[in-house]
C-alpha positions as semicolon CSV with decimal commas, in nm:
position;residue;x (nm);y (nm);z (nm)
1;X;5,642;-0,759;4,869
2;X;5,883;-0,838;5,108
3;X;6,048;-0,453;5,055
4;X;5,721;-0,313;5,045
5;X;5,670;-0,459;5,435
6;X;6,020;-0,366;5,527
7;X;5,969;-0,004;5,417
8;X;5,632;-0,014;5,642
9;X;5,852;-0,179;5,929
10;X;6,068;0,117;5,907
11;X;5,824;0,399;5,899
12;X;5,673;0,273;6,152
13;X;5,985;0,254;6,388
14;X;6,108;0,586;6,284
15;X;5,738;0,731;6,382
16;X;5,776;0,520;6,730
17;X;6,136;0,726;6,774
18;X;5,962;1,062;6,668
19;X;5,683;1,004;6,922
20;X;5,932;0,890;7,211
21;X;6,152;1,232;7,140
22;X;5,855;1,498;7,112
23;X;5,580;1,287;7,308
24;X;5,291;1,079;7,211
25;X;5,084;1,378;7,185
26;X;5,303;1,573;6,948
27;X;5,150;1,668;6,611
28;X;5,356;1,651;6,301
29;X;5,314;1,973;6,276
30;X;5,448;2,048;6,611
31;X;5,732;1,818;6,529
32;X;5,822;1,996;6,201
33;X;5,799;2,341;6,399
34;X;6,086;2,216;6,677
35;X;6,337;2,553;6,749
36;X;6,623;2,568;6,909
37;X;6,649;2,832;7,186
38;X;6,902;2,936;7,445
39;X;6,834;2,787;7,803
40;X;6,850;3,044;8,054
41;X;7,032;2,989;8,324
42;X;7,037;3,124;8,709
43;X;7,352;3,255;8,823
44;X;7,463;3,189;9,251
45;X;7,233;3,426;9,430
46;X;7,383;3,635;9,717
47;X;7,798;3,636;9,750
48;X;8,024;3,393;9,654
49;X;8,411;3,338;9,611
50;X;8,652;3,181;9,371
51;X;8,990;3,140;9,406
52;X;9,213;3,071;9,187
53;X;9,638;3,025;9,090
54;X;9,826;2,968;8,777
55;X;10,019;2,644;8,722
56;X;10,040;2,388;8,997
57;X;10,363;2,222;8,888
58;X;10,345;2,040;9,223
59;X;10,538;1,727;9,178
60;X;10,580;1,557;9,536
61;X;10,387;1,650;9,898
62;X;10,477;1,947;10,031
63;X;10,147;2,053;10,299
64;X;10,352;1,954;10,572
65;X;10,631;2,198;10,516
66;X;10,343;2,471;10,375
67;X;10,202;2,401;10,701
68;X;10,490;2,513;10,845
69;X;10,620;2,762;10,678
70;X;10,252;2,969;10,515
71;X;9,979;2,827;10,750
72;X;9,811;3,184;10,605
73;X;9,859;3,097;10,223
74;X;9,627;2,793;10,307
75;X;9,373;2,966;10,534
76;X;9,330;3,171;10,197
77;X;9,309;2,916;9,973
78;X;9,034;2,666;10,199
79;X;8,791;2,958;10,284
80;X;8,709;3,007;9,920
81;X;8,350;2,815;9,813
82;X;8,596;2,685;9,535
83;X;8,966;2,715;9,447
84;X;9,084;2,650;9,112
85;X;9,441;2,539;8,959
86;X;9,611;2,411;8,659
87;X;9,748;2,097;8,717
88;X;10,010;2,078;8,491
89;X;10,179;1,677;8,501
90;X;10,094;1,360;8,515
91;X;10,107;1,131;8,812
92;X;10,130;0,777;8,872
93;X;10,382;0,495;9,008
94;X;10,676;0,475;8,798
95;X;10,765;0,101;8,848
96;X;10,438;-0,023;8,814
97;X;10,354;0,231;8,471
98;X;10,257;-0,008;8,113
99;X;10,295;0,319;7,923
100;X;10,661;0,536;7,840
101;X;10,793;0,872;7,814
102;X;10,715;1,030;7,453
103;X;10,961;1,102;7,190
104;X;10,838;1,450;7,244
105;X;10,735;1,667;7,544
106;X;10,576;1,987;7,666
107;X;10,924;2,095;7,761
108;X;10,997;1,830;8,043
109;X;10,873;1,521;8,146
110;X;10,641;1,622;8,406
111;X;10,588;1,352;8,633
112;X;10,439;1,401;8,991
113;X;10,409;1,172;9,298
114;X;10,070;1,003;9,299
115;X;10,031;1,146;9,626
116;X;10,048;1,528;9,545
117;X;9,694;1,459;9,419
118;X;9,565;1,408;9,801
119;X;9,790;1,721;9,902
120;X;9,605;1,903;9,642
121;X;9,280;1,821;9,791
122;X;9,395;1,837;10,177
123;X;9,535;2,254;10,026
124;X;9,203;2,322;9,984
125;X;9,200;2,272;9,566
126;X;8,839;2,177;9,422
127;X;8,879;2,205;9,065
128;X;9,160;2,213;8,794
129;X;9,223;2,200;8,444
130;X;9,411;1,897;8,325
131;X;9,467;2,051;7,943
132;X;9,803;2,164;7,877
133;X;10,164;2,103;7,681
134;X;10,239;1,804;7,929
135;X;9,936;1,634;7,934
136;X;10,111;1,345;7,713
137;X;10,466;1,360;7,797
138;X;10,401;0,996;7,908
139;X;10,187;0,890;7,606
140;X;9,760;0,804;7,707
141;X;9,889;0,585;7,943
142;X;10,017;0,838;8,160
143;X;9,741;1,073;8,115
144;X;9,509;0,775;8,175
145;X;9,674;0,701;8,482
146;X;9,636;1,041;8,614
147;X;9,245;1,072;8,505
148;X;9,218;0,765;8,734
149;X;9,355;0,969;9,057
150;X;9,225;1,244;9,007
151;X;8,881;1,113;8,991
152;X;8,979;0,870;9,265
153;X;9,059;1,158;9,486
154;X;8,710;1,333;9,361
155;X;8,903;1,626;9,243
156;X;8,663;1,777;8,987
157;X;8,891;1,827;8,636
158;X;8,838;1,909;8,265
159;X;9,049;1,915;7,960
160;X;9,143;1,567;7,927
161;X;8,964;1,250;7,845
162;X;8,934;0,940;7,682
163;X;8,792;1,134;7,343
164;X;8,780;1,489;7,232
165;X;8,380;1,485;7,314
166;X;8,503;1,394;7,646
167;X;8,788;1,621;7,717
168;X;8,590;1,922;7,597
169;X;8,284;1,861;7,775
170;X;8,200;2,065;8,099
171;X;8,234;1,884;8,403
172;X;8,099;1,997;8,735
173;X;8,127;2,058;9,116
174;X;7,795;2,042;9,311
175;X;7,902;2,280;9,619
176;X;7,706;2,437;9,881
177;X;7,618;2,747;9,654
178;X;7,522;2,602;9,386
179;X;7,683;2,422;9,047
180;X;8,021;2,519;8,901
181;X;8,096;2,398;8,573
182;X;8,453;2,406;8,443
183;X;8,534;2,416;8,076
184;X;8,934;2,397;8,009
185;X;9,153;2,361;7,670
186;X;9,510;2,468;7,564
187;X;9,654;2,624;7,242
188;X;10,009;2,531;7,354
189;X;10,048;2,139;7,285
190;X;10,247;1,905;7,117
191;X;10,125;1,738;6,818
192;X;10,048;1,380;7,003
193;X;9,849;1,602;7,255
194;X;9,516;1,635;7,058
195;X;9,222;1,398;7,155
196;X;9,031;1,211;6,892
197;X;8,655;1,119;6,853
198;X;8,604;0,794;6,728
199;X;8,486;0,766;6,341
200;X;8,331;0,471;6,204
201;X;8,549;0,139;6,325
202;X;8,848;0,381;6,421
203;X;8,841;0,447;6,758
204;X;8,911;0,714;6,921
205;X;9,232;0,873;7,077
206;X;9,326;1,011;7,464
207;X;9,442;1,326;7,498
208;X;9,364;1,702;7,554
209;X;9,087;1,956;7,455
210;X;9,287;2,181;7,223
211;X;9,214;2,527;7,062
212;X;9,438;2,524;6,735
213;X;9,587;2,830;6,572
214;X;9,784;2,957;6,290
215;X;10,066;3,169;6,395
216;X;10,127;3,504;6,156
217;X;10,415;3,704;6,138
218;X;10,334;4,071;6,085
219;X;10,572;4,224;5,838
220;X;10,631;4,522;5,607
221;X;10,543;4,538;5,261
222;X;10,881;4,478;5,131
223;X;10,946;4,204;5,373
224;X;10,646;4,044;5,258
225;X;10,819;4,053;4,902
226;X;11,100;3,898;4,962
227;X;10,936;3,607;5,156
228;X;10,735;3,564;4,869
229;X;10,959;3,570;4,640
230;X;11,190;3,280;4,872
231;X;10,873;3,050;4,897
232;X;10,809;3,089;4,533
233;X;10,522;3,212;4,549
234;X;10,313;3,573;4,437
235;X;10,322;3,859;4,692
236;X;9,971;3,829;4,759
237;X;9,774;3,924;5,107
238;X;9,962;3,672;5,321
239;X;10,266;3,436;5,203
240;X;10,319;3,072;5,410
241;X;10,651;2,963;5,449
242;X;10,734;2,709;5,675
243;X;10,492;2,681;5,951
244;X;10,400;3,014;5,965
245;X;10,201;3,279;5,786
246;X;10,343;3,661;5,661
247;X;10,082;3,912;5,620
248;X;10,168;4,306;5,587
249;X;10,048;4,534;5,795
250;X;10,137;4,924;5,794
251;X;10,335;4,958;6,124
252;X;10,602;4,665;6,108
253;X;10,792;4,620;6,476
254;X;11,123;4,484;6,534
255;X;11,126;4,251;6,670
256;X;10,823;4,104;6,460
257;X;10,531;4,108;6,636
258;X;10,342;3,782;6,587
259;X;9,961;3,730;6,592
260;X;9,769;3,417;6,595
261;X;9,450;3,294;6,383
262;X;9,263;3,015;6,598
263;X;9,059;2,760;6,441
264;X;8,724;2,823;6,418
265;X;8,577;2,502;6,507
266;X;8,813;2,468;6,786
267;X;8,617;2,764;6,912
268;X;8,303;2,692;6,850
269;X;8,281;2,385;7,014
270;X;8,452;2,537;7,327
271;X;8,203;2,806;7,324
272;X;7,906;2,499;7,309
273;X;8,027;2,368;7,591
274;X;8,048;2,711;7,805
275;X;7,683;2,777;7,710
276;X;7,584;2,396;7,803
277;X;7,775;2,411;8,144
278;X;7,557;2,756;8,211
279;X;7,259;2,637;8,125
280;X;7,344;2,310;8,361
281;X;7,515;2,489;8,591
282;X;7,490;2,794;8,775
283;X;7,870;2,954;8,771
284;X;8,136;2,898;8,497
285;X;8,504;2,865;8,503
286;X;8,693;2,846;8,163
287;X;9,070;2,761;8,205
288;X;9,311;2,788;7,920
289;X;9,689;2,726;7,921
290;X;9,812;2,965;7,652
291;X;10,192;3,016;7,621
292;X;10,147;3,246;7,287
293;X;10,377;3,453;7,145
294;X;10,654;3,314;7,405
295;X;10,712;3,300;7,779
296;X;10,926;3,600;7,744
297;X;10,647;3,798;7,644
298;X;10,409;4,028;7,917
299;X;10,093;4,070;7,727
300;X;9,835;3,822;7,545
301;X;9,785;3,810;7,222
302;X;9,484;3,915;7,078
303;X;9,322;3,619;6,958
304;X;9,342;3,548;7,396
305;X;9,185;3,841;7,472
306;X;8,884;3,791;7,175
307;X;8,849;3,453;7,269
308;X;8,824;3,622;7,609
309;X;8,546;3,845;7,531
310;X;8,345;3,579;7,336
311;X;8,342;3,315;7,626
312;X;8,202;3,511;7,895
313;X;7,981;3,602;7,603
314;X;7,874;3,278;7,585
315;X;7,817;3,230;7,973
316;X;8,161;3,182;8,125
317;X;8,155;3,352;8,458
318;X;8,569;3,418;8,502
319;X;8,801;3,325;8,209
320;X;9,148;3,216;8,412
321;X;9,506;3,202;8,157
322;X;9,777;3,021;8,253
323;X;10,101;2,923;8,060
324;X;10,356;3,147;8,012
325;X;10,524;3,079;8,368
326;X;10,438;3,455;8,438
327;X;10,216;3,699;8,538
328;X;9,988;3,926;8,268
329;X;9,748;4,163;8,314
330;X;9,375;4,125;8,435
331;X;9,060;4,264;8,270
332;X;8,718;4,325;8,378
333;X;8,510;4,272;8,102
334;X;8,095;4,278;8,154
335;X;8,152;4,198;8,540
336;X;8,353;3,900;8,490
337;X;8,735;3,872;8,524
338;X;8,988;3,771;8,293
339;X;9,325;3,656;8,417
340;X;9,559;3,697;8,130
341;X;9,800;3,458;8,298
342;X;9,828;3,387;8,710
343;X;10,142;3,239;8,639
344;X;10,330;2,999;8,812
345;X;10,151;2,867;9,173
346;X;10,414;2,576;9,246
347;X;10,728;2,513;8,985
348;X;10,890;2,192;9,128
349;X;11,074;2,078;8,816
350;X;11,389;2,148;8,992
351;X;11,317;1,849;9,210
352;X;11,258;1,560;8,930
353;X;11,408;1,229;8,992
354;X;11,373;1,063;8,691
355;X;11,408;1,171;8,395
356;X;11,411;1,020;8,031
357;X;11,719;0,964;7,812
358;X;11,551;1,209;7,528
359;X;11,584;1,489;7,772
360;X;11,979;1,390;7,825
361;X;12,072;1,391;7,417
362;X;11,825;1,683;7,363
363;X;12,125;1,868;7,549
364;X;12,395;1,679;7,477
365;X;12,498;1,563;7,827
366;X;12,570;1,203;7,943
367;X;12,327;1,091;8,208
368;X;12,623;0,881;8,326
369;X;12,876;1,209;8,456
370;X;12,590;1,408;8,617
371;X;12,316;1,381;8,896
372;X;11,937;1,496;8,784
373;X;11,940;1,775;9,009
374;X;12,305;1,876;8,779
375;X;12,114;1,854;8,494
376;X;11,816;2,068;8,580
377;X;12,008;2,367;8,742
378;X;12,208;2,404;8,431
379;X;11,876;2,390;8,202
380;X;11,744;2,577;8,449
381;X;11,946;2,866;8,463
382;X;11,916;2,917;8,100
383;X;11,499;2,904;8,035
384;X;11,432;2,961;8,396
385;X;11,605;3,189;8,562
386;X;11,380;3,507;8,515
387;X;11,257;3,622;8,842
388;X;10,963;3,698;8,686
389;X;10,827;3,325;8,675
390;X;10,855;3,257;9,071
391;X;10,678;3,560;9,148
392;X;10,262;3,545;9,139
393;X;9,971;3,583;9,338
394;X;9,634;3,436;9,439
395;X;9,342;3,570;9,335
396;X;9,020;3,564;9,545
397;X;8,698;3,714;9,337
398;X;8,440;3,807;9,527
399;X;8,096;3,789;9,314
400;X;7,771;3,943;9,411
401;X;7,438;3,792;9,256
402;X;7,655;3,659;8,965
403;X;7,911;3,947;8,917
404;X;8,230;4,026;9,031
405;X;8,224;4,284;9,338
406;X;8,590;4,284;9,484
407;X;8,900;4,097;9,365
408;X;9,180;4,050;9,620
409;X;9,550;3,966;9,492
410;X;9,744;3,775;9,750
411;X;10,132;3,812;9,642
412;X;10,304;3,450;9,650
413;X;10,697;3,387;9,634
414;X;10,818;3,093;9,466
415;X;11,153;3,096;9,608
416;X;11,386;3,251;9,347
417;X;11,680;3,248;9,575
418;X;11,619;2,970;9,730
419;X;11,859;2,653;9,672
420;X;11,753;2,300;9,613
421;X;11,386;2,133;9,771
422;X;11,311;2,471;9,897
423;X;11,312;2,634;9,540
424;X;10,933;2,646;9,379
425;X;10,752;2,611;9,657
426;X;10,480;2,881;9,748
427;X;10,476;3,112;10,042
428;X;10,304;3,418;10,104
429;X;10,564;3,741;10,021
430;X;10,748;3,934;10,206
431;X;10,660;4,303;10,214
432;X;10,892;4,418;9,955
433;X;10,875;4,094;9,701
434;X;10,481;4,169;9,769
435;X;10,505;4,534;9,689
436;X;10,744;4,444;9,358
437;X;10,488;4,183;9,266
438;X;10,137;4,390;9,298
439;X;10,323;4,686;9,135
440;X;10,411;4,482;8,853
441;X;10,077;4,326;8,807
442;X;9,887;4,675;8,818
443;X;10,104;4,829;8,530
444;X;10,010;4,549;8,287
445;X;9,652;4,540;8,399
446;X;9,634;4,896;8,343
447;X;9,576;4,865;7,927
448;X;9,269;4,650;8,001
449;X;9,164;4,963;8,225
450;X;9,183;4,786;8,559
451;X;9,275;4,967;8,873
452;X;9,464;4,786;9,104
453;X;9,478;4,932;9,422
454;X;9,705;4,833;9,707
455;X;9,629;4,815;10,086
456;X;9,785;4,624;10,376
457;X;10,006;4,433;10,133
458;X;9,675;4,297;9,924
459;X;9,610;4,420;9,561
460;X;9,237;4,512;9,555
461;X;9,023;4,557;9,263
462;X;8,684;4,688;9,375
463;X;8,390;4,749;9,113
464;X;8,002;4,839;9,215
465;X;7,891;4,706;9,511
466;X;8,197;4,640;9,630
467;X;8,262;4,717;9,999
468;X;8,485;4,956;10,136
C-alpha cells in the first residue's frame, strides 16, 4: 500500500511540473504535440559598426605612450558602437597568485599586468574572446584570476569559464544599438586547456571552449603504403600513426599538405550557442583562435573556412580568426565577413619579466648567466622574426540593416625594427609599411573573391549599399 501511495505521490508531482512548464491550461494533448522551432531574431536596424583586431598580447599599460605616439589609432578604435579583441594572457598579481605556471604552455607563459585590463577598456575595447592556447599557462587559478578582472572591469568576454557549459555559452553587451552576443572557442590548445562539465559527484573543470580536430596528412597512394605497412596495419582508406591520420588523395604536394577533421560535437554545440545568442540577441560575433596548419602558413584550412560558412549559417553576424600571429585573407560570405586571421594587434612578449624555469630548460639556457629580455630576443629571433607577424590592420565593418555595407582596413605597425619596450606596440603605418600591408592583405583575400580596394592609405571593401 505504501508503494501504491508513493507511485500516486509521484504522478501527481510530475503532473504539477508538466502543468508549471506548459501552463495550467495545457491539454495533454497539447503537451504531447510540443515542437521545437527556430526563434527568429531581429537584426540592428539602420547602420552600425564593429571593429575589430587580432591578438591583443598586451602585457603591461601602454595608452599613455599610444596617446602619444597614435592619438588616431584610438580615435578609430572608440568611435566604433563596439570593438572587439582577443585577449590572449592571463593577468593577475604575481606575489599574491595561490596557483603556478603549468608544466606545459601555449608557447610562453603569458602573463599581463592586472592593469592592462583598465587600458583595454580606457582604448576603447568592449568585447574579447578569452579562448585560446594560453588560457592555462598558469593552471585555473590563473585563468580564474583573470575571469575575475575582466568582469571586474565589465569587459564583456567569452571562451572561458568555470565549466564547458559556461565557457561556451554566449555572453552579451547591451549597447546603445541594440544586443551583441559573442560566442568564442579555439582549436589550438594544450591538453590541460579543455573545460569540463560536471558529471554526477565529479565536478567540473576551468578552462576554455574548445573545437577539437583530427589532423590528416594528405599523401599519395604509395606513401599511404608504406605508412601502413610501418604502423602495421592494412592500406585501407586512411592509416593512423602517431597522432595523426594518412589518407590518399590524387594530387599529393610537397610539402604535405595537411587537412583537419573537427569534432562534430565540438561543432554542434558551438553552432547552439550562435543560434541562442541570435535569437537573444540582435548582432553576433564568433571569435576563434585557430593556428592550423602552422603560423608559417597564409591561408586557412578548410575545415576554418566550412566552419566559417556554417556559423553565419547559424546566425553569426561576422566570424573574426585569430592565431597564427599573421594576417589571412577575408571573405564575404551571405553579407557577413569572415576574417581568416587579423593577426597580431599588440605582441608584447618581448617585454616579460618573469618567466618560469620550464621555459629556461625547454632551451637549454641557465636562468642564472642571462637577463629575461636575453632570453626572449634569442627565442625571438628564431619563431618570431618574420615581418609578417608585426604587420596588421584594423578592421571597421560598416553594417546596414544587419549586413555588411563597407569594410575599412586601417594598416597597423607593430614595430619590427624597433628595439626593446618600443617593439610590439601598435601604431598606425607609415605610407609605405601601409601600402606593403593592404597589398598583401588584398592578394590573399582575392581566392575568397574579395576586392580590396585602396584609397587615401585605407583598404576599402564596399558591397551594395555601400557609399561612395
Amino acid at each position: 500500500m505504501a508503494a501504491r501511495r508513493f507511485g500516486r505521490i509521484a504522478a501527481l508531482a510530475t503532473a504539477v511540473a508538466l502543468c508549471c512548464l506548459m501552463g495550467t491550461n495545457a491539454t495533454a494533448k497539447e503537451r504531447n504535440a510540443l515542437t521545437i522551432t527556430p526563434v527568429p531574431s531581429a537584426p540592428i536596424s539602420g547602420a552600425f559598426t564593429l571593429t575589430a583586431v587580432g591578438d591583443l598580447i598586451y602585457l603591461r599599460p601602454m595608452l599613455a605612450t599610444i596617446e602619444r605616439k597614435s592619438p588616431e589609432m584610438l580615435r578609430i578604435l572608440r568611435r566604433a558602437d563596439v570593438t572587439f579583441g582577443n585577449f590572449e594572457e592571463v593577468v593577475f598579481d604575481l606575489p599574491t597568485f595561490k596557483g603556478a605556471p603549468q608544466a606545459e604552455s601555449g608557447g610562453t607563459w603569458m602573463l599581463g599586468d592586472s592593469k592592462v585590463v583598465d587600458d583595454l577598456v580606457a582604448m576603447g575595447f568592449d568585447v574579447v574572446s578569452t579562448a585560446n592556447n594560453h588560457a592555462t599557462d598558469w593552471g585555473a587559478e590563473g585563468l580564474l584570476e583573470t575571469i575575475k578582472r575582466l568582469d571586474a572591469a565589465k569587459l564583456v568576454h567569452a571562451g572561458t569559464g568555470r565549466t564547458m557549459a559556461e565557457a561556451r555559452s554566449p555572453r552579451y553587451l547591451d549597447a546603445p544599438h541594440g544586443r551583441v552576443g559573442l560566442v568564442s572557442a579555439t582549436s589550438t590548445f594544450t591538453p590541460m586547456t579543455p573545460a569540463a562539465d560536471p558529471l554526477g559527484m565529479v565536478p567540473g573543470r576551468p578552462g576554455a571552449n574548445v573545437i577539437r580536430t583530427q589532423e590528416i596528412g594528405l599523401v599519395s597512394d604509395a606513401d599511404l603504403a608504406t605508412l601502413a605497412r610501418i604502423a602495421g596495419t592494412k592500406p585501407d582508406a586512411a592509416v593512423k600513426l602517431g597522432e595523426r591520420v594518412y589518407r590518399a588523395t590524387p594530387s599529393p604536394q610537397s610539402p604535405m599538405t595537411l587537412d583537419y577533421d573537427a569534432n562534430g560535437r565540438d561543432v554542434e554545440g558551438n553552432l547552439r550557442s550562435i543560434r541562442q545568442a541570435k535569437q537573444n540577441g540582435n548582432f553576433v560575433i564568433f571569435s576563434l583562435h585557430n593556428h592550423e596548419p602552422s603560423e608559417a602558413v597564409q591561408q586557412p584550412p578548410a575545415f576554418t573556412v566550412d566552419f566559417a560558412h556554417r556559423a553565419i549559417d547559424a546566425g553569426a553576424d561576422a566570424f573574426i580568426t585569430h592565431g597564427p600571429h599573421q594576417l589571412r585573407g577575408i571573405e564575404i560570405y551571405k553579407g557577413r565577413p569572415i576574417f581568416y586571421s587579423l593577426g597580431n594587434f599588440a605582441m608584447m612578449n618581448n617585454s616579460l619579466d618573469h618567466l618560469p624555469a620550464d621555459m629556461y630548460e625547454q632551451f637549454g639556457v641557465d636562468p642564472a648567466k642571462v637577463t629575461a629580455p636575453e632570453f626572449l630576443q634569442a627565442r625571438g629571433s628564431a619563431i618570431f622574426g618574420d615581418p609578417n607577424l608585426y604587420e596588421t590592420v584594423i578592421a571597421e565593418s560598416r553594417y546596414v540593416d544587419g549586413n555588411v555595407a563597407e569594410i575599412r582596413l586601417y594598416p597597423v605597425d607593430l614595430g619590427v625594427t624597433a628595439k626593446g619596450a618600443d617593439r610590439g606596440v601598435p601604431h598606425l603605418a607609415d605610407p609605405a609599411t601601409g601600402a606593403r600591408i593592404l597589398e598583401r592583405l588584398a592578394r590573399l583575400s582575392q581566392p575568397f573573391g574579395t576586392k580590396i580596394a585602396i584609397d587615401k592609405g585605407v583598404g576599402v571593401i564596399r558591397l551594395a549599399g555601400a557609399a561612395k
